[in-house]
Legacy VTK file of the C-alpha trace (Angstrom):
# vtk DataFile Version 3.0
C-alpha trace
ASCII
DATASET POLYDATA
POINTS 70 float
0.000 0.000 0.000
1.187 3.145 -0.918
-0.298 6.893 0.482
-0.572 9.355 -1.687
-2.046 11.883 0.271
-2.879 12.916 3.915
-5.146 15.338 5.368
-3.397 17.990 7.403
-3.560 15.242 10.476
-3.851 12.438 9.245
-7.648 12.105 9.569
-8.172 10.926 5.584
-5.186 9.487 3.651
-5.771 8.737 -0.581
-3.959 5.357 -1.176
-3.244 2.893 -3.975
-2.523 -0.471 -4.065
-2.367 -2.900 -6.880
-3.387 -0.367 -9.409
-6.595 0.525 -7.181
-7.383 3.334 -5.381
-9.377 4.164 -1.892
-9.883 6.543 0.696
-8.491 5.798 4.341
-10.423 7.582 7.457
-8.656 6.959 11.176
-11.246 5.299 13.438
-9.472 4.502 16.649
-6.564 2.944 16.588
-7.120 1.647 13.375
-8.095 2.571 9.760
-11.420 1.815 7.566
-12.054 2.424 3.861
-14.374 5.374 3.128
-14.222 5.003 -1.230
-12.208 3.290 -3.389
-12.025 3.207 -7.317
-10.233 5.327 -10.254
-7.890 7.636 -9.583
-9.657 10.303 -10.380
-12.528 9.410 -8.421
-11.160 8.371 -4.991
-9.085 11.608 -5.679
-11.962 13.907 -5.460
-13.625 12.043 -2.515
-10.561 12.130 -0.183
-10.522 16.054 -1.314
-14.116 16.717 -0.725
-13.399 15.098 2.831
-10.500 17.171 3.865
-11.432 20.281 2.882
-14.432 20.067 5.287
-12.823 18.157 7.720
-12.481 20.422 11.246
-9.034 20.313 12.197
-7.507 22.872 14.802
-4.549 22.410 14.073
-3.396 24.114 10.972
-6.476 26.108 9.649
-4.619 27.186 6.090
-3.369 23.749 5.465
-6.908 22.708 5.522
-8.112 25.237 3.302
-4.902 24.671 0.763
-6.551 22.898 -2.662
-4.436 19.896 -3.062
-3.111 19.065 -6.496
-2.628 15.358 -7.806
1.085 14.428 -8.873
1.021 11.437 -10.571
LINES 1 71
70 0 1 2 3 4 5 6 7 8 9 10 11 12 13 14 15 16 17 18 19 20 21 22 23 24 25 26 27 28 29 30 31 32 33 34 35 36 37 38 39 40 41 42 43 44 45 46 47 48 49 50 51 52 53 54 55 56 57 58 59 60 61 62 63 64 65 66 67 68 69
């Protein structure tokens, strides 16, 4: 498994593996998947999800628009 992105802490992390892609949200100690499928797609749900997640701890990070790399 490979993360591509994370949320400013950690809360949502974008991940492929095995050509797949699929959201990550912490619950607990551990992690469940929240989407997976294209790129594209499981791209703009993991973006959607941390720009309205609440997150005291770094307010502009939040609001920064992330960019895919591929």
């Amino acid at each position: 498994m490979r993360v591509v992105a994370t949320s400013c802490c950690g809360e949502y992390e974008l991940c492929s593996e095995g050509g797949q892609y699929f959201v990550l949200r912490a619950a607990g100690d551990s992690h469940e998947e929240t989407a997976r499928g294209r790129f594209a797609q499981a791209a703009h749900v993991w973006e959607v999800l941390a720009a309205q997640h609440s997150c005291t701890e770094d307010e502009a990070l939040r609001r920064r628009r992330w960019r895919p790399t591929r």
